[in-house]
N, C-alpha and C positions, 0 to 999 in steps of 0.2 A: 755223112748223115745216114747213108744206109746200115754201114756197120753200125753203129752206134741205134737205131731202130732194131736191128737184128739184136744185140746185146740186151736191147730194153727189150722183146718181146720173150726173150729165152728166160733172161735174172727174175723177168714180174711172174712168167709164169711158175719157175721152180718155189720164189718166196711165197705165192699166194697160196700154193700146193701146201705149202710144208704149215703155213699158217690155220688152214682150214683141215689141214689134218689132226692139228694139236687142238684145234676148239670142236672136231667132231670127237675127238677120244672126249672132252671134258663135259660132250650131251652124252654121252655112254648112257645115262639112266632116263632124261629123256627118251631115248631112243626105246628104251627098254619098255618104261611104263606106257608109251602112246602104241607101242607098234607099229612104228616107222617100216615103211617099205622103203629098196633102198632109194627109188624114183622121189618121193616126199623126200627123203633123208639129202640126196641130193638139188635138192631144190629150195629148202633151208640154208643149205650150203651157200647158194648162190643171190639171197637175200644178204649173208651173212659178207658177202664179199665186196660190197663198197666200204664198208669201216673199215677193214684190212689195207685195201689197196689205197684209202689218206694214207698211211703209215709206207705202204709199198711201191707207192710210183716216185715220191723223193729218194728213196734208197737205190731203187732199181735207174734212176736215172742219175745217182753219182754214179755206181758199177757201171755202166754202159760209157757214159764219156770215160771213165778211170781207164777202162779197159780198152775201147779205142786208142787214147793217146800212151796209152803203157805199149801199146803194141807197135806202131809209129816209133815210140820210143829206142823198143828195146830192136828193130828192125834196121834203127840208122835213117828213119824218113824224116823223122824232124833236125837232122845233122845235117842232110840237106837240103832241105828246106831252108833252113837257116846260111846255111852256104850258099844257097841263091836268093840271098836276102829278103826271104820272108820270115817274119818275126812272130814270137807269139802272138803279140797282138793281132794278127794279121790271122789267124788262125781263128780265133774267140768267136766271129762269128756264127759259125756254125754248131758250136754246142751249143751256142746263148741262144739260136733258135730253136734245138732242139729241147734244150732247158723249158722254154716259153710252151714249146708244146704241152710238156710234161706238166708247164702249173694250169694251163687251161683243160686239162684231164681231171686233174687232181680238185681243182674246183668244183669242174663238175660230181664229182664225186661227194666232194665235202656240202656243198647246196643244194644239190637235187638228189643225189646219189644214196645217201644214208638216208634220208624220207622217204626212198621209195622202198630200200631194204629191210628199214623197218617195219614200215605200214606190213611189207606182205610178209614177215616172218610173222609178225603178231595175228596176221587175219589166216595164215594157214597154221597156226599155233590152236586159235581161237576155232577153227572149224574142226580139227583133229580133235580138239579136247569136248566137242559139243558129241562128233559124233561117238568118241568113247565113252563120254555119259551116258548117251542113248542106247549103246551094247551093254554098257556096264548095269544098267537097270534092270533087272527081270521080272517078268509078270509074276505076277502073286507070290513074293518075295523079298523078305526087309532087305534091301543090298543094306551094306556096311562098308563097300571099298574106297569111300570116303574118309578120310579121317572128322572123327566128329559130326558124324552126318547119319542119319539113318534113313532111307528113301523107299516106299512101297506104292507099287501100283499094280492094280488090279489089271488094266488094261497096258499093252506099252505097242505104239508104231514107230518103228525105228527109221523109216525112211521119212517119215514129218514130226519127228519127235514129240505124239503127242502122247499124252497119257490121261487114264483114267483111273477115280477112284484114287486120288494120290494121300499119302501120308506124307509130311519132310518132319523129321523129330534133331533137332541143333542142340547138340550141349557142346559145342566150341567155348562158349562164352564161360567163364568162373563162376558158379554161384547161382547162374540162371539157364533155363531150358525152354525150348521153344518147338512149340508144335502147330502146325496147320494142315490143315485136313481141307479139301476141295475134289468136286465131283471131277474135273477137269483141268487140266495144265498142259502147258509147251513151254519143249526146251528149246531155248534160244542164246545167241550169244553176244556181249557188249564189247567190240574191239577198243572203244577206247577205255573204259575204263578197266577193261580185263578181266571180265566178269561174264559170269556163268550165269543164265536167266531163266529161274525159274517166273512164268506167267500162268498165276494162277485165278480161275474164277469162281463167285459165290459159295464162299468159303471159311471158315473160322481157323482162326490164329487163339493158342492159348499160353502165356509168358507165366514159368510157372521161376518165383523170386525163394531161394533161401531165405528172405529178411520177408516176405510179407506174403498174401496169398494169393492164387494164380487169379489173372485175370485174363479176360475172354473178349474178344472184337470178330464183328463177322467185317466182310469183305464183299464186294462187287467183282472188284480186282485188285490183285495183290504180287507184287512183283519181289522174289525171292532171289538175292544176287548173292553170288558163291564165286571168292576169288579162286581165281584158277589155277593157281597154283595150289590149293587144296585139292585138287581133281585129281595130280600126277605128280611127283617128287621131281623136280628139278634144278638147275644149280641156277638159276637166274631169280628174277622179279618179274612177273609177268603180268603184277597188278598195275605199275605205275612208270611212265615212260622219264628215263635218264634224261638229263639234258644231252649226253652223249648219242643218244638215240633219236632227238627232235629235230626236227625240217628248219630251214633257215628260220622263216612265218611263224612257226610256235618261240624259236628262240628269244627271239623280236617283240614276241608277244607277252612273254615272263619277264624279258628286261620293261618294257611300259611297265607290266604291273607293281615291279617290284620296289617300295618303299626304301625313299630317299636313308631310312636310317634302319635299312634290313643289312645287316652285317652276318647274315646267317652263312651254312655251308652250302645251302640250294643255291643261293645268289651268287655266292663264290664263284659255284660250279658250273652256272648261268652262263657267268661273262669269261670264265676262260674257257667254255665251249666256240665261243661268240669269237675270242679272240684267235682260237684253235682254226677255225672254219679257216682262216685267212692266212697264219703263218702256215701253213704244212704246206700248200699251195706255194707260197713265195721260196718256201726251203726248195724245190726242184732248181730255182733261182741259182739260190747261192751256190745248191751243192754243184750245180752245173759250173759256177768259176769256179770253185773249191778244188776240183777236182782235173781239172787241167795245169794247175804246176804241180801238182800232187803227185801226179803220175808222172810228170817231166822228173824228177826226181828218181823213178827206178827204170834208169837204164839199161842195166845190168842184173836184176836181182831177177828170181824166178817168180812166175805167174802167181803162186798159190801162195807163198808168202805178200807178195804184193795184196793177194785179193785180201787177203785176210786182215791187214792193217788197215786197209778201206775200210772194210766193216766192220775195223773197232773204231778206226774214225767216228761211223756215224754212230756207235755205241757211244761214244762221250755226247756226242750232241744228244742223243736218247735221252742218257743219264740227266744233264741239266735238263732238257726239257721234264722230263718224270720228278728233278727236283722242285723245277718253278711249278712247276702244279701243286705239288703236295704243301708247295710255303704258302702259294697263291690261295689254295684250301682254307689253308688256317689264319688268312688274312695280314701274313707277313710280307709279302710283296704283292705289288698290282699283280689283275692278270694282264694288263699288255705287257709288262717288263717283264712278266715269267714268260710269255708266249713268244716274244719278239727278239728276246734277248738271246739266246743260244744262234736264232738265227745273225742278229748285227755281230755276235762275236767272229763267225766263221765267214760272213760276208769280208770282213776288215783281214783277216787270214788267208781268203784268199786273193783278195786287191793286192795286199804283199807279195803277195806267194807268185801271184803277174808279173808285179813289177822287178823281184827278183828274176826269176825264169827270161824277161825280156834283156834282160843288162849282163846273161850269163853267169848269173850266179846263185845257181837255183845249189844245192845239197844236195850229194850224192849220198840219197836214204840209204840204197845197194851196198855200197860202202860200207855205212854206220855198219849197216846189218852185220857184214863180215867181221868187223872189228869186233863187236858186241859177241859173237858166239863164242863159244869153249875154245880154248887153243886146242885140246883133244880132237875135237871135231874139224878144226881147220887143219888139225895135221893130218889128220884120214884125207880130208879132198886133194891136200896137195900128191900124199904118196901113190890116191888112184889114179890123178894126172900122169905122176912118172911112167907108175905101173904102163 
């Protein structure tokens, strides 16, 4: 058990590294247009790392068992073990608790875990982009660094973003233009809907139409909302929360709403979230039997090809899973049979792969391996043994 925690705390941490380094390179321009320091930039990071780690505590916990009983293996501990009749089965124990551990991680990650990383990537998203509004305004000066936006104030406080004397002039829209003018305004910010808030008071608004002539409304108060990703160039959606992105309670909340004859791709994407929450968790399960005749199997062969067949292993499960999505998407298979199915396949593969392994008649992978290579290559290892 302890090797086997040693393994899972090594593998989880090199993958979450390597995963959060390829989605920092892909904020590149984020990073660029807010001004990230590297303390914020790190700290996104770490919002960003309960969705990784659903996908990294199943994988990290087949490597950790694989590599445990690969080691056992290729060491001669499970030759006698089995010479002192203890059998695999007699073994299973202990990775199926450690397994166990692993999906009660993994859950929490998929139920509370992703709602929290969410919430604080959008609300320190939402604060970052409030306060570069407020530098990006200057007093008595149209900014433009808006796209579609034109913004002036006469007065600006950047530490309670208030302003005075404001103009907002919007030609976003095709065909119409919009301007309001108000003695007074504050910048504020809307995390849920992802919105930029301009609060403006006693004030006139004037909608000036290609097809007719402008017209004019005053105001008491007048709330001006700028999706945020207008603010700053980024590679995401910062206006509307994925179902990938929602707390167990919001998911829970869209399936009640969602209409008995909504065949749509939202819905789709709804219930194989719903059904996601729950397989990835149980995959630590499987991979955890998976992975003990799996590894009984290389005896003989060297570490790094071993590891490496592990990890196309769980590349095929990937594969169908990423394919039941994309069917489950387009409404050609449920989502429990796309979310559940990769797992019952590999569960039943490794029941076999047990009960082979316990009868002594597990495959010698190591073997294949050899037979499969070049005879070129097999004649260089035999001549450097001579040698």
């Amino acid at each position: 058990m302890v090797e086997m925690a040693h393994n899972f705390l090594l593998s989880s941490a090199f993958m979450l590294a390597l995963m959060l380094i390829g989605q920092g390179v892909q904020m590149r321009k984020l990073v660029a247009s807010l001004g990230l320091t590297a303390a914020e930039f790190v700290v996104l990071l770490i919002y960003m790392a309960p969705t990784f780690l659903l996908l990294v505590v199943p994988l990290c916990c087949m490597l950790s068992v694989f590599l445990t009983f690969m080691r056992m293996s290729g060491d001669r501990e499970l030759v006698a073990l089995k010479a002192g009749g203890v059998s695999v089965l007699q073994l299973l124990p202990s990775p199926m608790w450690f397994a166990s551990f692993c999906c009660l991680l993994t859950m929490c990650f998929s139920l509370y875990g992703i709602a929290w990383g969410t919430e604080g990537f959008r609300s320190t998203i939402m604060h970052l982009a409030a306060t570069k509004a407020r530098l990006t305004i200057q007093p008595g000066v149209f900014n433009q660094e808006i796209a579609g936006l034109t913004l002036f104030a006469r007065e600006v406080d950047h530490s309670t973003g208030e302003l005075r004397e404001v103009i907002i002039e919007d030609g976003s829209s095709p065909g119409e233009e919009m301007t309001i003018l108000a003695p007074r305004a504050l910048i504020d910010t809307d995390n849920e809907s992802g919105s930029l808030v301009f609060r403006l008071w006693d004030g006139r608004s004037y909608v000036m139409d290609e097809k007719g002539p402008a017209s004019v409304a005053s105001f008491k108060y007048f709330e001006y909302r700028l999706d945020i990703s207008r603010v700053f160039s980024s590679d995401g959606d910062n206006a509307e929360l994925k179902p990938k992105e929602m707390s167990w309670t919001e998911l829970e909340r869209h399936l009640r709403n969602l209409d008995g004859n909504d065949d749509g791709r939202f819905a789709n994407r709804v219930r194989i979230e719903i059904q996601k929450r729950w397989s990835l968790p149980v995959a630590c399960l499987v991979f955890g039997l998976f992975a003990v005749p799996l590894a009984c199997s290389f005896e003989s062969s060297r570490k790094q090809v071993a590891v490496v067949l592990a990890m196309l292993t769980f590349l095929i499960y990937y594969s169908l899973y990423s394919a039941g999505i994309t069917l489950s998407e387009s409404g050609r298979l449920s989502p429990a049979l796309a979310m559940w199915g990769p797992n019952a396949l590999f569960f039943l593969l490794g029941v076999v792969g047990i009960i082979v392994t316990s009868r002594e008649g597990a495959p010698d992978l190591s073997g294949m391996l050899r037979r499969l290579a070049p005879a070129r290559l097999r004649g260089r290892k035999r001549k450097g043994a001579a040698a």
